[in-house]
C-alpha positions in Angstrom: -26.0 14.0 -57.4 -26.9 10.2 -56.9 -30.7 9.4 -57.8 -30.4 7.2 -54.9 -31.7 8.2 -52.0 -31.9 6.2 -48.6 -35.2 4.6 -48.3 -37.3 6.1 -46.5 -37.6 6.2 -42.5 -34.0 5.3 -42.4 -30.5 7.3 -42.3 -27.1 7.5 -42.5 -24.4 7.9 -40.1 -21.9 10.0 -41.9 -18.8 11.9 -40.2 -17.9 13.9 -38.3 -21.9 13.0 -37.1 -21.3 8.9 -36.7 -18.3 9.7 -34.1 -20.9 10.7 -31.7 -22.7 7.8 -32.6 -19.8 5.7 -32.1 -19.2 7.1 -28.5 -22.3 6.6 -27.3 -22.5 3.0 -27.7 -18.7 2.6 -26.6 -20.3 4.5 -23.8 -22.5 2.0 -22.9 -21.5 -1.5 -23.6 -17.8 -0.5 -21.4 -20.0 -1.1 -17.8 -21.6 -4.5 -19.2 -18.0 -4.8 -20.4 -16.0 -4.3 -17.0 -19.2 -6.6 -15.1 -18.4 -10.1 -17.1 -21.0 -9.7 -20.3 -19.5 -11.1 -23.4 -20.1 -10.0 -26.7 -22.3 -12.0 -29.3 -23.6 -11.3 -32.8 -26.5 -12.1 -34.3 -27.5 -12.5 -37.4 -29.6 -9.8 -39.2 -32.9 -12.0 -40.2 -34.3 -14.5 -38.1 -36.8 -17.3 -38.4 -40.2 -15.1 -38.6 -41.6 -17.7 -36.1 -38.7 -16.9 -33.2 -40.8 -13.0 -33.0 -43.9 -14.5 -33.4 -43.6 -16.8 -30.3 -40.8 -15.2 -28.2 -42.1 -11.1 -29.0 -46.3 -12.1 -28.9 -48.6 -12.9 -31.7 -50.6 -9.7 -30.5 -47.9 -6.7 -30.3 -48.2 -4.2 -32.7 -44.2 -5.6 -33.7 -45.3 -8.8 -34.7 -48.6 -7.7 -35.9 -48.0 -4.5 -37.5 -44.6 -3.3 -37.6 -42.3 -6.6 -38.5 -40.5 -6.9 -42.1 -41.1 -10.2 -43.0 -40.8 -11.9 -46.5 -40.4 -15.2 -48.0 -37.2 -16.2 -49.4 -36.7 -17.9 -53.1 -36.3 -21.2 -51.4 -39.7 -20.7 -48.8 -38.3 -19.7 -45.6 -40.0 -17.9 -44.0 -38.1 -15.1 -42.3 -38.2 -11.3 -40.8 -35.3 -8.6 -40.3 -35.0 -8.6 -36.8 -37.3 -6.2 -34.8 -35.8 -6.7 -31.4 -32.5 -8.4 -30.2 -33.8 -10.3 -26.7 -34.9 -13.4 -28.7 -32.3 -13.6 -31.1 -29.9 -13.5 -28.6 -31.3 -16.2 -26.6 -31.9 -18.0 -29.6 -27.9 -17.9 -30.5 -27.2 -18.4 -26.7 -29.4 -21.9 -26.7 -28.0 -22.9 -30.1 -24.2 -22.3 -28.3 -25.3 -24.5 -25.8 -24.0 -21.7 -23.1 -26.5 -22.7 -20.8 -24.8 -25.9 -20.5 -21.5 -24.7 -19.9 -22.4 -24.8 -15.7 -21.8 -21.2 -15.6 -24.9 -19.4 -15.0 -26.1 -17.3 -15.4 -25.2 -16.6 -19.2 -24.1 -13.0 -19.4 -24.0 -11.1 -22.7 -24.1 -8.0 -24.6 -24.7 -6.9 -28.1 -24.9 -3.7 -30.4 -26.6 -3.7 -34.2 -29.5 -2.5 -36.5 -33.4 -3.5 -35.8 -35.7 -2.9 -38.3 -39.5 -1.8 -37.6 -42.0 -0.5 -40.4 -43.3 2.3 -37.7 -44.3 5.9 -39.5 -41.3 8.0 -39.5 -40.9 10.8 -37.2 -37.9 12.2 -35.2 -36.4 9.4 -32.9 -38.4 7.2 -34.3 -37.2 5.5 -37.8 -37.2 2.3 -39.4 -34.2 1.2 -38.6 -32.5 2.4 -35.4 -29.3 0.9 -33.5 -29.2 -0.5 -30.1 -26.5 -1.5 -27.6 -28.4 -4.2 -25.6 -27.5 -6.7 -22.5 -28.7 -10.2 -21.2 -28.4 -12.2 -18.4 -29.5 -15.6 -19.1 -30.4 -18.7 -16.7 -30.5 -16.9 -13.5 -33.6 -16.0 -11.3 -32.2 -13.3 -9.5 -32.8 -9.8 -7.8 -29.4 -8.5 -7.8 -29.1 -9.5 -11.6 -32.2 -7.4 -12.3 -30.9 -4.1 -10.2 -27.0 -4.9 -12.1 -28.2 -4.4 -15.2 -30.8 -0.8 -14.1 -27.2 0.2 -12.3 -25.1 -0.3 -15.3 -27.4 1.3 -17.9 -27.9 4.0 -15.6 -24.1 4.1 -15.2 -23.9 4.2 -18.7 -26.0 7.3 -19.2 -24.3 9.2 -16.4 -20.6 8.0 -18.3 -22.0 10.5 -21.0 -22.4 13.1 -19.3 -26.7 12.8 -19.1 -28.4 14.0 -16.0 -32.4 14.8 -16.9 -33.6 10.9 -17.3 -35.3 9.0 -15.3 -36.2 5.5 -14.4 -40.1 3.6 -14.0 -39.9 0.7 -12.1 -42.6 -1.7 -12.1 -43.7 -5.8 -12.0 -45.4 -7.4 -14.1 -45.9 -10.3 -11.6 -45.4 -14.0 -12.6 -47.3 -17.0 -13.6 -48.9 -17.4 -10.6 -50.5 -14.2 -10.1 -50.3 -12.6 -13.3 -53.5 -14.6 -14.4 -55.9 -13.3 -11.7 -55.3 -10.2 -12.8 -55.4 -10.7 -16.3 -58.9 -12.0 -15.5 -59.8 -8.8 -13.8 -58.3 -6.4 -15.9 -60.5 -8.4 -19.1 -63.3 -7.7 -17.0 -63.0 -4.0 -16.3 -61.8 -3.6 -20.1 -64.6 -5.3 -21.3 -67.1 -2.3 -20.2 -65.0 0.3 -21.9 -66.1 2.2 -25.0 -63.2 0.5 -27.2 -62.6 0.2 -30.9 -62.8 -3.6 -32.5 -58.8 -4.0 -33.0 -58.0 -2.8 -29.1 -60.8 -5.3 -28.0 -59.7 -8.3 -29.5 -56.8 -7.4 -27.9 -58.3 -7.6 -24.6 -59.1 -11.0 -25.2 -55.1 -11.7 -26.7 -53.1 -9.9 -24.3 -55.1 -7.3 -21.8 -52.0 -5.7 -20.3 -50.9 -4.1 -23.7 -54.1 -2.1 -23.4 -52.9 -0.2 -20.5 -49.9 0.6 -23.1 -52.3 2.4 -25.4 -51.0 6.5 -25.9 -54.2 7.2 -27.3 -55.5 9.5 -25.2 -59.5 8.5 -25.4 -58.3 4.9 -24.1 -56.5 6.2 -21.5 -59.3 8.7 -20.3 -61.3 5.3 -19.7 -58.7 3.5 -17.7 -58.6 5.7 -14.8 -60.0 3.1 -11.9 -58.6 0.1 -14.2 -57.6 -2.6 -11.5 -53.6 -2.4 -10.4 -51.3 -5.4 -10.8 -49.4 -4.0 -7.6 -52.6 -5.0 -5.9 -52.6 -8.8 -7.1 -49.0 -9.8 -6.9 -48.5 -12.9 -5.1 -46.1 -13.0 -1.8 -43.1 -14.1 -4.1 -43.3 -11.5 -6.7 -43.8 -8.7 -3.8 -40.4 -9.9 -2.0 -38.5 -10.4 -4.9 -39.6 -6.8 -6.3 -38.4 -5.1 -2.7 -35.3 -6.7 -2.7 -34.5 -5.0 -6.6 -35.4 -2.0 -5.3 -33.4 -2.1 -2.0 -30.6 -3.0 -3.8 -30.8 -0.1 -6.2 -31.8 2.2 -3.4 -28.5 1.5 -1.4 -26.8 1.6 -4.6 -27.3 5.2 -4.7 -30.1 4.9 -8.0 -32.9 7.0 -8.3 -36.1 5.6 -9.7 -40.0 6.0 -9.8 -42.5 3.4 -9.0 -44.9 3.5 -11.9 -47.9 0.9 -11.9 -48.8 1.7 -15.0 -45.5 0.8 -16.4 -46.0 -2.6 -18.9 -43.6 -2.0 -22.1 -44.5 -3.6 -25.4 -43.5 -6.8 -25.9 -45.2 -10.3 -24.9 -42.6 -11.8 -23.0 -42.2 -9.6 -19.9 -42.5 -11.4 -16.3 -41.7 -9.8 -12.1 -39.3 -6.2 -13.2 -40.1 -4.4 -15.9 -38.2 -0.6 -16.3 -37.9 2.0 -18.4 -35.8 5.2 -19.1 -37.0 8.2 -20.5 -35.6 11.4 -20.9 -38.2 14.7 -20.7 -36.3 16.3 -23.5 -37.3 14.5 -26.2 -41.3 14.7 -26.4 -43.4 12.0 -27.2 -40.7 9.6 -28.2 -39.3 9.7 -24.7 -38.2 6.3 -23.8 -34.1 6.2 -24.3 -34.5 2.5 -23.2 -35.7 0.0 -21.3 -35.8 -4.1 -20.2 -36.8 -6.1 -17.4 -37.3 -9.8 -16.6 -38.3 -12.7 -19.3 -38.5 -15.9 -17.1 -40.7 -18.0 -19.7 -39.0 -16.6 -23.3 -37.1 -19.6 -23.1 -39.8 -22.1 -23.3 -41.6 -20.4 -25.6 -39.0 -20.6 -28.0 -38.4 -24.3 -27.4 -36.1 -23.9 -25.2 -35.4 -25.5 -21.5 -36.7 -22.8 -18.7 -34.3 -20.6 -18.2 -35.2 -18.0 -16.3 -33.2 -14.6 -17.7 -33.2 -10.2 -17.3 -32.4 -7.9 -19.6 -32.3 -4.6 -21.2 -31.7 -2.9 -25.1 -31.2 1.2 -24.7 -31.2 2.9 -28.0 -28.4 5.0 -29.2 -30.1 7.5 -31.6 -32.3 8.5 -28.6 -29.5 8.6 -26.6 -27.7 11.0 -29.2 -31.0 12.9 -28.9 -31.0 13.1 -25.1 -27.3 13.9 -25.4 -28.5 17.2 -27.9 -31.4 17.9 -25.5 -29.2 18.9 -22.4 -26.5 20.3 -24.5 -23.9 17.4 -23.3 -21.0 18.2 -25.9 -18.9 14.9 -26.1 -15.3 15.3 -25.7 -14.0 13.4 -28.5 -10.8 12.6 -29.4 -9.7 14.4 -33.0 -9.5 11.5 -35.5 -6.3 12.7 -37.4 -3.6 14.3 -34.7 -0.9 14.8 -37.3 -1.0 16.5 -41.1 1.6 16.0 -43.2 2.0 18.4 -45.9 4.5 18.0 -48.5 6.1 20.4 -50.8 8.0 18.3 -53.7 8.4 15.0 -54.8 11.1 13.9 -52.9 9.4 15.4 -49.8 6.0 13.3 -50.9 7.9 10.1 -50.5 10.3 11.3 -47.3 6.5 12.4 -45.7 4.9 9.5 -46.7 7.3 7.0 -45.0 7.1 9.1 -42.0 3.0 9.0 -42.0 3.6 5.4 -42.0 6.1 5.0 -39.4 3.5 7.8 -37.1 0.5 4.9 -37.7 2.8 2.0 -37.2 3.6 4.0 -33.8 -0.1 4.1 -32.7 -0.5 8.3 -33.9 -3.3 9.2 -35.8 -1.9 10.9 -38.9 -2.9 11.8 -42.5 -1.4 13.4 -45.6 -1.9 15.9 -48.4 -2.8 13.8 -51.0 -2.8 15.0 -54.8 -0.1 17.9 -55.7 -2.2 20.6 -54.0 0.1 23.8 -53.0 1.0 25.4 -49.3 -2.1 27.3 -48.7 -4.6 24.2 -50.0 -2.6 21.7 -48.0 -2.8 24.1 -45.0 -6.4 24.5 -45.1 -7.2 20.6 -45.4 -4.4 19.8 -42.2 -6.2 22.7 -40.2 -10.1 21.0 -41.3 -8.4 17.7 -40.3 -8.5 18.6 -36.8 -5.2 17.7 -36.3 -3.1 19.1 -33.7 0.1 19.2 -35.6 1.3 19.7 -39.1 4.9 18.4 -40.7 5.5 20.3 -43.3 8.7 19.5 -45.5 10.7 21.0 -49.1 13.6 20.5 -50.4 15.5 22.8 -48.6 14.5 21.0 -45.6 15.2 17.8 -46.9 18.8 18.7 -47.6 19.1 19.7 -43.9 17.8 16.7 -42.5 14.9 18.1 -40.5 11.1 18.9 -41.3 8.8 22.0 -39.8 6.7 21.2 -36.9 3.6 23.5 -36.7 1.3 23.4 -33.6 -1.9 24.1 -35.3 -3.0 25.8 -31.9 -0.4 28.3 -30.9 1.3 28.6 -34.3 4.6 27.9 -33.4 6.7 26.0 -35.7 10.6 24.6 -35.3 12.4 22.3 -37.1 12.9 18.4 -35.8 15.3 15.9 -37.1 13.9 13.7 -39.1 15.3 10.5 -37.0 13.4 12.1 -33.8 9.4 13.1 -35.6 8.3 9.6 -34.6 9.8 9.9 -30.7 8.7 13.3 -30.3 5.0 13.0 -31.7 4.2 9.6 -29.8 5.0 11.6 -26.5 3.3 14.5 -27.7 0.0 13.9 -27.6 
């Protein structure tokens, strides 16, 4: 037994678990995939100053939750929390902006890192399969991406979520609310920390779960009621193009996600299954990131949905993934001469695109048996001496039990059709 252990608020993916895992975010990068997003990889730790600026000094990610540290030569740096700003960071440093082909479509899949207290579907380190649309002010960009994610989800199999719509208005009308929201918060019966952050960033308040802030904000003033002629038409033309697209979603007013850099759509998915950590995903529009990471304006939508939730939501309605078996022949070998004969063939099977293993060490029959029908596989070759001499091995079909003997020259023909 190792005294290691894995540290604590993270997890492993082991099999046969991790081919779930594997699906799901096959699952939903192939729609971002077949509509023209290219992947990019980012790397692990950024420059702690790309969160502090692009995410907001005043989330509880940058302020709270972040894992930053100093490196020996004093860099400043922080495992990344969130992919949005380093992938507009890489896309900027590519120079893909320049390339005249905008707007800049992308996708990505990795590990974030956030020092959160541990519960179930919520961890310290979590994967996501994210996508970005960079450079482009557009509301058929913004109801894509809610189609494809929401394509993505039904791909698995997942009926019970749902989707909050919302804006977040621009920078035209966003202040004049901000001004009245400060105002109404201001007379509320608040703790020092959630104050100052009425002064920082007002909107995050309305995030608040706690349930004694949001007793206080029923009658807090409504963003839909201050958004300026531009932000109005441009949020009824996303949700006419999702509503003739055939997408179901909820208007929710109240809907203002956690991060900073939000502008105009802002959505969520969330799945009733999974309690109080029900959000699978979620995006919108981040028209000014750009700029505040030094950057020229590029005007950009996007959305990260998280595959451990996912794999959760998946568990929730009982959606059973059909996977694929990883090994689809087993080839057990009785003798030496049969171990190299078998051996050969397994490679030949591989080399032929079929998914095959071996009985490895000089186990009997019955152990060999046992592994090939643990395997998963499909079909077993089983060979001796006899055999051999005859030019032939057994082929077993692990699910009806028949067996017959095939030439040796035809295995490799007759298992690559078989499958």
């Amino acid at each position: 037994m190792s005294t290691f252990k894995a540290p604590k608020g993270t997890y492993d993916l082991l099999p046969p678990d991790s081919a779930v895992y594997l699906a799901v975010r096959e699952a939903i990068a192939a729609p971002a995939r077949a509509a023209g997003y290219g992947y990019v990889e980012t790397p692990g730790f950024e420059n702690v100053e790309l969160f502090a600026r692009g995410v907001g000094e005043s989330t509880d990610i940058v302020t709270k939750e972040m894992y930053a540290f100093e490196t020996k030569g004093g860099d400043k740096l922080a495992l990344r929390p969130e992919g949005t700003a380093s992938v507009l960071r890489a896309a900027l440093e590519g120079n893909l902006h320049k390339s005249g082909n905008l707007p800049v479509k992308l996708w990505y899949s990795g590990s974030y890192y956030r020092y959160e207290r541990p519960q179930k579907g919520r961890y310290r380190h979590f994967s996501q399969v994210g996508a970005e649309a960079i450079g482009m002010e557009d509301p058929a960009l913004d109801a894509e991406l809610i189609i494809l994610a929401d394509q993505a989800y039904r791909s698995l199999g997942l009926r019970k979520f749902r989707i909050l719509l919302n804006s977040l208005g621009d920078a035209e009308c966003r202040p004049v609310y901000r001004d009245a929201l400060q105002g109404f918060l201001r007379g509320l019966d608040l703790d020092e920390e959630t104050r100052r952050r009425i002064e920082i960033n007002p909107l995050r308040v309305l995030d608040d779960k706690r349930p004694e802030v949001q007793k206080q904000l029923t009658g807090a003033p409504v963003l839909r009621d201050y958004l300026c002629d531009a932000c109005k038409a441009y949020h009824e033309e996303v949700r006419a193009l999702l509503t003739a697209a055939g997408v179901v979603y909820e208007d929710d007013e109240r809907l203002v996600r956690g991060l900073d850099y939000y502008t105009r759509t802002t959505f969520e998915f969330v799945h009733d299954g999974l309690g109080s950590q029900s959000a699978v995903g979620g995006g919108g529009r981040y028209d000014g990131l750009s700029e505040m990471i030094g950057g020229p304006a590029l005007p950009s939508v996007g959305w990260a949905l998280g595959v451990d939730r996912t794999v959760l939501a998946l568990e929730a309605e009982g959606v059973a993934l059909d996977l694929p078996a990883a090994t689809s022949v087993y080839a057990v070998p009785l003798g030496e001469e049969a171990r190299r004969t078998l051996f050969g063939l397994v490679t030949e099977l591989r080399r032929a695109g079929v998914a095959a293993d071996f009985a490895y060490g000089a186990r009997g029959l019955k152990g060999a048996m046992k592994s090939a029908h643990r395997s998963g596989a499909r079909y077993a070759l089983v060979a001796g001496e006899r055999d051999l001499a005859d030019g032939v091995v057994q082929l077993k079909d692990m699910e009806s039990g028949e067996q017959q003997a095939v030439a040796l020259a035809e295995v490799v023909d007759r298992l690559r059709t078989a499958r």
